[in-house]
VOLO-71050 format. One record per residue: residue in one letter; y, x, z of N, C-alpha, C, O in turn. Coordinates in steps of 0.05 Angstrom, whole numbers, padded with zeros to 5 digits, always signed. Example, Ala and Ser with C-alpha at 12.3 -4.5 7.8 and 13.67 -1.06 7.14 Angstrom:
2
A-00114+00264+00156-00090+00246+00156-00066+00264+00156-00066+00285+00169S-00045+00257+00142-00021+00273+00143+00001+00258+00157+00023+00268+00161
This chain:
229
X-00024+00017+00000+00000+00000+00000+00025+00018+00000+00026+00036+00016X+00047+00013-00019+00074+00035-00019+00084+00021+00002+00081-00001+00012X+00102+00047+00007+00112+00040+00028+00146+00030+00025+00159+00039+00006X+00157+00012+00045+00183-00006+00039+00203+00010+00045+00225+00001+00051X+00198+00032+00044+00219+00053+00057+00233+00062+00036+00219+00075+00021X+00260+00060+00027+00274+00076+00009+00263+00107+00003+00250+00118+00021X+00268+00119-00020+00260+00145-00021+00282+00161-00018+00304+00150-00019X+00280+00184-00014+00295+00204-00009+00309+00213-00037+00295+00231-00048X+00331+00208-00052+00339+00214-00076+00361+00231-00071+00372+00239-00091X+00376+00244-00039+00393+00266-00043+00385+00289-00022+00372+00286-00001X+00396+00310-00032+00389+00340-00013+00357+00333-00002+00349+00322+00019X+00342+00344-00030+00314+00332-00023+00298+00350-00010+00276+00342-00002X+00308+00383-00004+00303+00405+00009+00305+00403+00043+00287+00411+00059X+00330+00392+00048+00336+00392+00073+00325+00372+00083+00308+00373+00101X+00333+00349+00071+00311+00323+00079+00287+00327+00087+00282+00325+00111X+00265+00334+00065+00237+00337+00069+00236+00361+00087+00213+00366+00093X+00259+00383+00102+00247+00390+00128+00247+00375+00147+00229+00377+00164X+00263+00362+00148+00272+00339+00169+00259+00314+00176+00262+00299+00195X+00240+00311+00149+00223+00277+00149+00207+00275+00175+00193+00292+00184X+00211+00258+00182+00191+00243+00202+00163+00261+00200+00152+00272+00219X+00156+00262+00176+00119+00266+00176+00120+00294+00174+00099+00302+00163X+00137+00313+00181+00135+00332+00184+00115+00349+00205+00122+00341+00227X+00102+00361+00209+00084+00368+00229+00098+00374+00260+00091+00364+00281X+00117+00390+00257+00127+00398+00283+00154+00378+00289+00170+00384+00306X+00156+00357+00275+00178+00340+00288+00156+00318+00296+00165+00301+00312X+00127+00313+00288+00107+00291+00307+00106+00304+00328+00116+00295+00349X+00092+00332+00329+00081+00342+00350+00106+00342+00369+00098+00327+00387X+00129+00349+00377+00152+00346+00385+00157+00322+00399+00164+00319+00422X+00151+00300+00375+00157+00265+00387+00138+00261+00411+00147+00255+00434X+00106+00264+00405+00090+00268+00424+00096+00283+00445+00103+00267+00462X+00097+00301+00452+00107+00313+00472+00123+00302+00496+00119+00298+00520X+00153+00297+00468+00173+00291+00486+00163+00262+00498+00163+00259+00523X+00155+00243+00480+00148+00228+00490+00126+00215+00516+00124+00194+00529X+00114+00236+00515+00094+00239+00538+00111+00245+00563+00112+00230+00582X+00124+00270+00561+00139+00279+00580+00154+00248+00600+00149+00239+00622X+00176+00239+00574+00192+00213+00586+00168+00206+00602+00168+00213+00626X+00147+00195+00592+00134+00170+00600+00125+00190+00629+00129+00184+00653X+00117+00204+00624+00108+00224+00659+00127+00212+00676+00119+00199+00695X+00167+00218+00668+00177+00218+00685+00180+00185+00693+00185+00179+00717X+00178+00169+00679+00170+00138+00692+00151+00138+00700+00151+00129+00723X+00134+00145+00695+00104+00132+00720+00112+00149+00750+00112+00138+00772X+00117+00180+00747+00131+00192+00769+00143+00175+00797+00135+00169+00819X+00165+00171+00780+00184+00150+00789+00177+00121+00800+00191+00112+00818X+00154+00105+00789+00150+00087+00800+00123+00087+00826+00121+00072+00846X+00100+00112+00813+00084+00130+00832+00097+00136+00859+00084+00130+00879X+00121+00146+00863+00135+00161+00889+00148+00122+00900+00148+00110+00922X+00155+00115+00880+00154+00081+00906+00145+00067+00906+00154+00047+00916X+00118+00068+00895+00091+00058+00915+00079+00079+00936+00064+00073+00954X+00084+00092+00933+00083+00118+00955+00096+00110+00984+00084+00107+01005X+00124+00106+00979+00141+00099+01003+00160+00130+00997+00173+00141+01014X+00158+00138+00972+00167+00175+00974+00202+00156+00971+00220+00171+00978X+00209+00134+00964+00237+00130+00959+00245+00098+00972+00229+00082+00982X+00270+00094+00968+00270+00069+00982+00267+00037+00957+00265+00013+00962X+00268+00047+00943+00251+00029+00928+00230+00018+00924+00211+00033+00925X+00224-00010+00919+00196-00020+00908+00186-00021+00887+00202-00019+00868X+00157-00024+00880+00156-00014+00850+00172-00033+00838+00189-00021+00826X+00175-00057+00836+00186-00073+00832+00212-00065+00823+00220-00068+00800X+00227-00057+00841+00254-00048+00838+00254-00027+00829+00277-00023+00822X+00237-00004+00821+00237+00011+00810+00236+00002+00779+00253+00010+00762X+00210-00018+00771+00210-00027+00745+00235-00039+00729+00239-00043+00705X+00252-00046+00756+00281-00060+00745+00301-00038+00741+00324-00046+00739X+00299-00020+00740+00332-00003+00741+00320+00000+00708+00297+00005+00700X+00341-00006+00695+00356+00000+00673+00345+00025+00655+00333+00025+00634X+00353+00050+00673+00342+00072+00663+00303+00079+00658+00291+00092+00641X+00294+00065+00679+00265+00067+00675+00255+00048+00653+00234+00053+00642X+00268+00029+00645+00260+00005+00635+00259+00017+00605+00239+00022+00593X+00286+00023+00596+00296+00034+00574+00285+00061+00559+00284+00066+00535X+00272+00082+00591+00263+00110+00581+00231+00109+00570+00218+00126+00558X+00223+00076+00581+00197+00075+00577+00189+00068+00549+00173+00078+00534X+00209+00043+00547+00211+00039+00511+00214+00063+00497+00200+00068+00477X+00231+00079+00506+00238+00108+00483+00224+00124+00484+00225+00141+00466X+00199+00127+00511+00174+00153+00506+00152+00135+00493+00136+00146+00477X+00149+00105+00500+00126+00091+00473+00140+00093+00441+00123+00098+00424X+00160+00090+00434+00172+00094+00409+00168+00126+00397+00163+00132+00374X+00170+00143+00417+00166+00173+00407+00136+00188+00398+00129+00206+00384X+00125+00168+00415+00091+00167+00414+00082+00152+00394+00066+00164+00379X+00088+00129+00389+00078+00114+00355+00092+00134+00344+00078+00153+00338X+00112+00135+00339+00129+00155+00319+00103+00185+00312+00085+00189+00296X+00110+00193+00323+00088+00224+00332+00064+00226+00313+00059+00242+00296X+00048+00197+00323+00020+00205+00320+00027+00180+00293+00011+00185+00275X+00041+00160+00286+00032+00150+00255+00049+00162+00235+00068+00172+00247X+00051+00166+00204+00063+00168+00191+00083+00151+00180+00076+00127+00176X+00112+00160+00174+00126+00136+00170+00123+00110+00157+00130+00087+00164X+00110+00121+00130+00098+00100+00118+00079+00077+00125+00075+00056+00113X+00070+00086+00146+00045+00065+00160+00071+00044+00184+00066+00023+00197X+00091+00057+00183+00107+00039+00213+00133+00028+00186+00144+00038+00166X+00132-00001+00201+00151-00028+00195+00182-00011+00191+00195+00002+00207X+00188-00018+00159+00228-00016+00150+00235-00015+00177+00240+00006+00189X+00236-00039+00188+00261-00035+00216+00248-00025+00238+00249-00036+00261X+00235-00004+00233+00229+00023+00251+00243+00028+00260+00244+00027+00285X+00271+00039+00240+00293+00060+00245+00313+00042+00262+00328+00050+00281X+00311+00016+00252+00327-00002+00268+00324+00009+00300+00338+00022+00315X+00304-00002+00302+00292+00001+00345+00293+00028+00345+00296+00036+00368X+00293+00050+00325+00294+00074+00340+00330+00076+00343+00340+00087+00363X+00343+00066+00326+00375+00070+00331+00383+00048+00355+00405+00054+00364X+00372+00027+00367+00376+00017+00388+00367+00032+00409+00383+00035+00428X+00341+00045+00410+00337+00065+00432+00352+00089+00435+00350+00097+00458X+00368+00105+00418+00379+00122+00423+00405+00111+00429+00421+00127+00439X+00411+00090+00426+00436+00080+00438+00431+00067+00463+00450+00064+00478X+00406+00057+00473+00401+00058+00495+00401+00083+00516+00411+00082+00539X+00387+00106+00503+00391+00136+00523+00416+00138+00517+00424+00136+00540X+00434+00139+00506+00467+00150+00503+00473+00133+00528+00477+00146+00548X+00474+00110+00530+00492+00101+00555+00471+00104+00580+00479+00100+00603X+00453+00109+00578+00432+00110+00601+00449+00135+00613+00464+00138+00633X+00445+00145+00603+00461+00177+00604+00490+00183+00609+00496+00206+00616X+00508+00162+00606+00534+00161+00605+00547+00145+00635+00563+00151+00652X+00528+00123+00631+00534+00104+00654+00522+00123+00683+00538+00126+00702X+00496+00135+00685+00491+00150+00699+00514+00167+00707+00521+00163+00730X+00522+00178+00698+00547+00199+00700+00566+00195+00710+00579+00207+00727X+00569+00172+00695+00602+00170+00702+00603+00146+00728+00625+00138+00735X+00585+00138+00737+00578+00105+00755+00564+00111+00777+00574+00105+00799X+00537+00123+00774+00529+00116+00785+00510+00143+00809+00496+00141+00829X+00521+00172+00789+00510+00196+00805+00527+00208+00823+00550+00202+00819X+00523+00222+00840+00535+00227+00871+00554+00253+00856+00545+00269+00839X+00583+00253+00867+00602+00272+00864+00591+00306+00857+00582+00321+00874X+00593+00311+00836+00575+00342+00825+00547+00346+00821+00538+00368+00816X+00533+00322+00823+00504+00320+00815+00503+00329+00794+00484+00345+00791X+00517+00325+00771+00514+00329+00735+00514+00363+00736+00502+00379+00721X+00529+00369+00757+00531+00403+00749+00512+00412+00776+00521+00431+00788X+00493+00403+00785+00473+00418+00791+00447+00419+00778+00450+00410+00755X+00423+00427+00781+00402+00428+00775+00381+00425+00798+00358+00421+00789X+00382+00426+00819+00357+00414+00834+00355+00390+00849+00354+00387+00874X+00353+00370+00824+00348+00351+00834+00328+00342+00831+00313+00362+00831X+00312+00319+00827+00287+00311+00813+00279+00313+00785+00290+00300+00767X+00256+00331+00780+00250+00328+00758+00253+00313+00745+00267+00318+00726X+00236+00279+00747+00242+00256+00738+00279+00252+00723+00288+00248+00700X+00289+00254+00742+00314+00256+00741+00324+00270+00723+00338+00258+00706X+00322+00297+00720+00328+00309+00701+00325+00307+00676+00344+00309+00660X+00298+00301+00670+00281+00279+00638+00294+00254+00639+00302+00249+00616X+00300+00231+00659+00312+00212+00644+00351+00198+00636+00363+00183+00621X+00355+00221+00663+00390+00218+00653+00402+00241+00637+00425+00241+00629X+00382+00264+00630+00398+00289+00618+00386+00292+00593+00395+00284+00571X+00360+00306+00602+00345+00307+00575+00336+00287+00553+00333+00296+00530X+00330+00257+00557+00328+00238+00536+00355+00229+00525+00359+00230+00500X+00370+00223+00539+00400+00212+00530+00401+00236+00501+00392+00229+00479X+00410+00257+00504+00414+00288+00489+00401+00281+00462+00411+00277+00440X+00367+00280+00471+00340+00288+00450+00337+00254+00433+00327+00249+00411X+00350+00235+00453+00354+00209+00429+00370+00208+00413+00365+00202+00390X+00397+00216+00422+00428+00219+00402+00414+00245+00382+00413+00237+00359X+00402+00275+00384+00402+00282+00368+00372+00280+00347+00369+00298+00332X+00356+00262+00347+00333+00256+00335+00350+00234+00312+00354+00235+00288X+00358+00216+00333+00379+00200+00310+00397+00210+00290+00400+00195+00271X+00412+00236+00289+00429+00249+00276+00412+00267+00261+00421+00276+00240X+00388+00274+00269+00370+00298+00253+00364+00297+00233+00371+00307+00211X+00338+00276+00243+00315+00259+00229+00319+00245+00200+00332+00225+00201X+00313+00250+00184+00308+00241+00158+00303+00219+00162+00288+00212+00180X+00319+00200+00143+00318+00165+00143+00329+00154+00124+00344+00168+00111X+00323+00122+00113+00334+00122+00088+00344+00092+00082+00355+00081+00064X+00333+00084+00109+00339+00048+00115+00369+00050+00120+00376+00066+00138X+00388+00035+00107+00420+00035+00125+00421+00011+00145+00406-00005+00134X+00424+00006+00155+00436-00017+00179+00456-00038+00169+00475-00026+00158X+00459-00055+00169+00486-00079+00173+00498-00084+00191+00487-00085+00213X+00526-00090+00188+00541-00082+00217+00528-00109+00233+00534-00110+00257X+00510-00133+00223+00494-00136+00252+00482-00126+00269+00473-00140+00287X+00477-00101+00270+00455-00081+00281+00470-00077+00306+00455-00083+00325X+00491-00070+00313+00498-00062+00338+00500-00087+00350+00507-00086+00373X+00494-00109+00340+00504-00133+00356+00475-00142+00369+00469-00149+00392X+00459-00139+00346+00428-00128+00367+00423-00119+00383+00411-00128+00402X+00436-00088+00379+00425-00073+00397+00433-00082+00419+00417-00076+00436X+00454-00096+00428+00464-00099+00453+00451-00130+00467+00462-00137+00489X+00432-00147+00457+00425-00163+00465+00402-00158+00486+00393-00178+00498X+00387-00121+00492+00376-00123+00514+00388-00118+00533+00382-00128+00554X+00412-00098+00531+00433-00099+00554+00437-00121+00573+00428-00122+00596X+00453-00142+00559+00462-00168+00556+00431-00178+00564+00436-00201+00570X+00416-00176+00565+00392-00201+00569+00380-00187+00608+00371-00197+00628X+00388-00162+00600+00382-00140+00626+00398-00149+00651+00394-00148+00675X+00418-00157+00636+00447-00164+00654+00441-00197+00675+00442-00207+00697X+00435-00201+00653+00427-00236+00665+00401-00223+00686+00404-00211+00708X+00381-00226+00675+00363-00212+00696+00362-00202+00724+00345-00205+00741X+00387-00187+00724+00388-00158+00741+00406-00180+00765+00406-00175+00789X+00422-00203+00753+00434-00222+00773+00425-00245+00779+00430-00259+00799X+00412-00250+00760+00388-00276+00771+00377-00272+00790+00380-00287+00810X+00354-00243+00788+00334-00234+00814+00352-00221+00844+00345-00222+00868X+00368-00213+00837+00387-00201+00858+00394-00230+00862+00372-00237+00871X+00407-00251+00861+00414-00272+00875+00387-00280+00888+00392-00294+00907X+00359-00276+00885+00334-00292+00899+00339-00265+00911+00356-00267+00928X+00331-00241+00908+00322-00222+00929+00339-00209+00940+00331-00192+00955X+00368-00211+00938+00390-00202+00952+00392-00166+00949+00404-00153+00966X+00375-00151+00921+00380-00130+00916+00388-00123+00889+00375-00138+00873X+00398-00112+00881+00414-00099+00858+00407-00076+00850+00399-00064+00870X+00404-00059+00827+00391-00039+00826+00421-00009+00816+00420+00014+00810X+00445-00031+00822+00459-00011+00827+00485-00018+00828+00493-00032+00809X+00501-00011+00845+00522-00011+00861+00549-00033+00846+00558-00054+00854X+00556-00018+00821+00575-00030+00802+00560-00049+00794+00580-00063+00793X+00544-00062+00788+00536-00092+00791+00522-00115+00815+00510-00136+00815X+00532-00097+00835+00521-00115+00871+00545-00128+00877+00564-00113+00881X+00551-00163+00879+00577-00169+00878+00567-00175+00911+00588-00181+00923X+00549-00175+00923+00553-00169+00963+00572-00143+00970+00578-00138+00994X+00579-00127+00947+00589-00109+00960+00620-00112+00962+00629-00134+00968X+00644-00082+00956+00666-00087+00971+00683-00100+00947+00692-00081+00935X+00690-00121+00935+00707-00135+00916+00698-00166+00910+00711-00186+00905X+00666-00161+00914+00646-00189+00909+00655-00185+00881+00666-00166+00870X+00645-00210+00871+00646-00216+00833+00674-00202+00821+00669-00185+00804X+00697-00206+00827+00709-00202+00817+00715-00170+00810+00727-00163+00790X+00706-00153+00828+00695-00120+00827+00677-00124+00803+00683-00119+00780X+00655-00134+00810+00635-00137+00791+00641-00140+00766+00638-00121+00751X+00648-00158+00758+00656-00177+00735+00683-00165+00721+00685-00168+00697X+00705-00150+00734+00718-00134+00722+00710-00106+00715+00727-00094+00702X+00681-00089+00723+00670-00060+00722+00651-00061+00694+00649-00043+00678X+00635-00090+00693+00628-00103+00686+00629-00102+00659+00614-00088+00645X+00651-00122+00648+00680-00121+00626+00675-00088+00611+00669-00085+00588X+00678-00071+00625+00688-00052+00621+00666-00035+00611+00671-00024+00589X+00645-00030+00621+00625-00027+00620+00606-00041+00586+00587-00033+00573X+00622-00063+00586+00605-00084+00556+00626-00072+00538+00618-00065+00516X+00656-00067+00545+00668-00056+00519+00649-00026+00512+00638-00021+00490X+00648-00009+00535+00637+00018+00523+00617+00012+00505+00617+00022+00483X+00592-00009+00515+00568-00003+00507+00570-00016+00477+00550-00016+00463X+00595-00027+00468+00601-00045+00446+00607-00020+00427+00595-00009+00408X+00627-00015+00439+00639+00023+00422+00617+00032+00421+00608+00025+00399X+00600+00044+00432+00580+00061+00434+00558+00049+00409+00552+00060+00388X+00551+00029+00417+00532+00012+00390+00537+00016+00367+00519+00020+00351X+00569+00016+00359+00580+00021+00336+00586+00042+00327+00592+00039+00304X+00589+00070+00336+00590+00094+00340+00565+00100+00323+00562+00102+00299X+00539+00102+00356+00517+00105+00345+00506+00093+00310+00495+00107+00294X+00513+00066+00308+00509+00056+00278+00527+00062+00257+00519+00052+00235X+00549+00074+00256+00560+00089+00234+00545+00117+00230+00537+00127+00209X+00544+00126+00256+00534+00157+00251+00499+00153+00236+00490+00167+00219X+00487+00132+00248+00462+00137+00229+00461+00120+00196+00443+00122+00178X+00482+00108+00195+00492+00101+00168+00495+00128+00151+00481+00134+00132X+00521+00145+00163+00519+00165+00149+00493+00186+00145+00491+00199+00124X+00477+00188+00163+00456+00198+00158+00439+00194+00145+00425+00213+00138X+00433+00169+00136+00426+00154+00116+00433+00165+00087+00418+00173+00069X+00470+00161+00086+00473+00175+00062+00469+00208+00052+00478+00219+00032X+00454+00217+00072+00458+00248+00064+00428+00249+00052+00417+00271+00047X+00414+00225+00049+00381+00227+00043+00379+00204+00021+00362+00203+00004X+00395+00191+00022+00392+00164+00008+00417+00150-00002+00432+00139+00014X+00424+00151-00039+00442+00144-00048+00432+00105-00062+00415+00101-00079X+00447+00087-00050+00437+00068-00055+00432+00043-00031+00440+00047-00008X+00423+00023-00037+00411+00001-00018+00391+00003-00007+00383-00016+00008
């Protein structure tokens, strides 16, 4: 069966080092992807443990685990099938996932990590794999990687519907269980909703910019492999 994937008709040198089915960009995906997924089971392993103050439960809810787990199973199909064998809007969910690690990575930083954490290094491994190292290795797999599908500017409006669906979620169950999985969205804390709901705001503009960012830049990437529809 051919495959629905546009062909590669520009800079067919650089491209075909870069293709997906390249040997050392699977073995790579695998890896990395294994790695992520280590650092989620880690992570939810140490609170069933009692090693943190979380439950697995609440562990399965933070944002960052939820999100890093989709992007080490996506790196892992990716890895071990050939492009040709995985669905046109592959590239789609992989350009939502790397725009998922970009703000996983961003919002961490700038929200939600303790004063000079970003400029140390001994913190948790886990830690280190899912706010430093995936955010980085998603934005640049997206920019690398040979691709030939373009996007429609509905795409970022996608991508943001697990955020947005995360969001409802994350205040539904925190209104039954009276926990939050993190600070700038706990409206028991010091502002109530209106803290909330204005950090909030602010927070949906970034991840709006960011969606659209991310989807121009793999547009253009697109054109450096693929002249055409």
């Amino acid at each position: 069966m051919p495959s629905s994937v546009p062909a590669i008709n520009r800079n067919p040198t650089t491209n075909r080092r870069l293709h997906p089915d390249r040997a050392w960009i699977r073995i790579l995906r695998v890896l990395l992807g294994l790695l992520t997924l280590s650092a989620v089971v880690w992570n939810v392993y140490r609170s069933a443990n009692g090693l943190t103050e979380s439950t697995i439960v609440q562990s399965l809810s933070q944002f960052t685990n939820q999100a890093n787990l989709a992007f080490g199973v996506s790196l892992v199909i990716g890895g071990l099938l050939p492009r040709e064998r995985l669905p046109r809007w592959w590239d789609h969910l992989r350009g939502g996932l790397a725009f998922c690690m970009v703000m996983t990575g961003l919002i961490y930083a700038l929200l939600v990590a303790e004063p000079g954490e970003m400029l140390r290094w001994d913190v948790e491994w886990s830690n280190l794999v899912l706010h430093r190292l995936t955010p980085v290795a998603g934005l640049l797999g997206w920019l690398a990687v040979t691709m030939t599908v373009r996007g429609a500017w509905g795409r970022p409006l996608a991508w943001l519907l697990y955020p947005v669906a995360y969001l409802v979620y994350t205040w539904v169950r925190g209104g039954i269980a009276g926990w939050y999985p993190y600070g700038f969205l706990d409206p028991l804390g010091d502002g109530g909703w209106g803290a909330v709901l204005q950090t909030t705001s602010m927070v949906f503009v970034a991840f709006l910019a960011v969606a659209l960012v991310v989807h121009v830049l793999g547009n253009l990437r697109v054109a450096l492999a693929h002249h055409g529809r």
